[in-house]
C-alpha positions in Angstrom: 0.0 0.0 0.0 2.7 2.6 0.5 4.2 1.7 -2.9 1.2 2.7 -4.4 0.2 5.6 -2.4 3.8 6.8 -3.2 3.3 6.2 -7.2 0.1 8.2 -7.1 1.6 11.3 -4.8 4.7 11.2 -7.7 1.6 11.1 -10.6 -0.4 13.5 -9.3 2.7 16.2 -8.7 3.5 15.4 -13.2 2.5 17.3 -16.2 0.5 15.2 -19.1 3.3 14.6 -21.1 6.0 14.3 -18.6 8.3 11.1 -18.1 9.9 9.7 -15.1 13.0 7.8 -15.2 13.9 5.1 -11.6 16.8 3.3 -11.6 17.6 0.5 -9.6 20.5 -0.3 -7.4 23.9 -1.6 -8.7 26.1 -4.4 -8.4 26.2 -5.1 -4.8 29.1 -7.0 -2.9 28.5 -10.4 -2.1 31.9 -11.0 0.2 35.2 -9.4 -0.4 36.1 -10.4 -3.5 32.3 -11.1 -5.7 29.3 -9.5 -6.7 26.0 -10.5 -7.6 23.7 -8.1 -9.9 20.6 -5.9 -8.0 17.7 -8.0 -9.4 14.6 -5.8 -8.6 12.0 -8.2 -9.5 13.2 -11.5 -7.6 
């Protein structure tokens, strides 16, 4: 619910035509010495 009520506040505060670019998180360490891709959706 406060994903959504989040998306909304960000909607109602754009112009018709305007775009909106989130990126996600980077690479992130694993242990010292490998790293295993962000995967937002898993």
């Amino acid at each position: 619910m406060i994903h959504q009520n989040r998306r909304k506040e960000l909607l109602s505060k754009l112009d018709d035509n305007a775009v909106v670019i989130v990126s996600t998180n980077s690479e992130q360490k694993r242990n010292s010495d490998v790293n295993y891709p962000f995967r937002p959706d898993s």
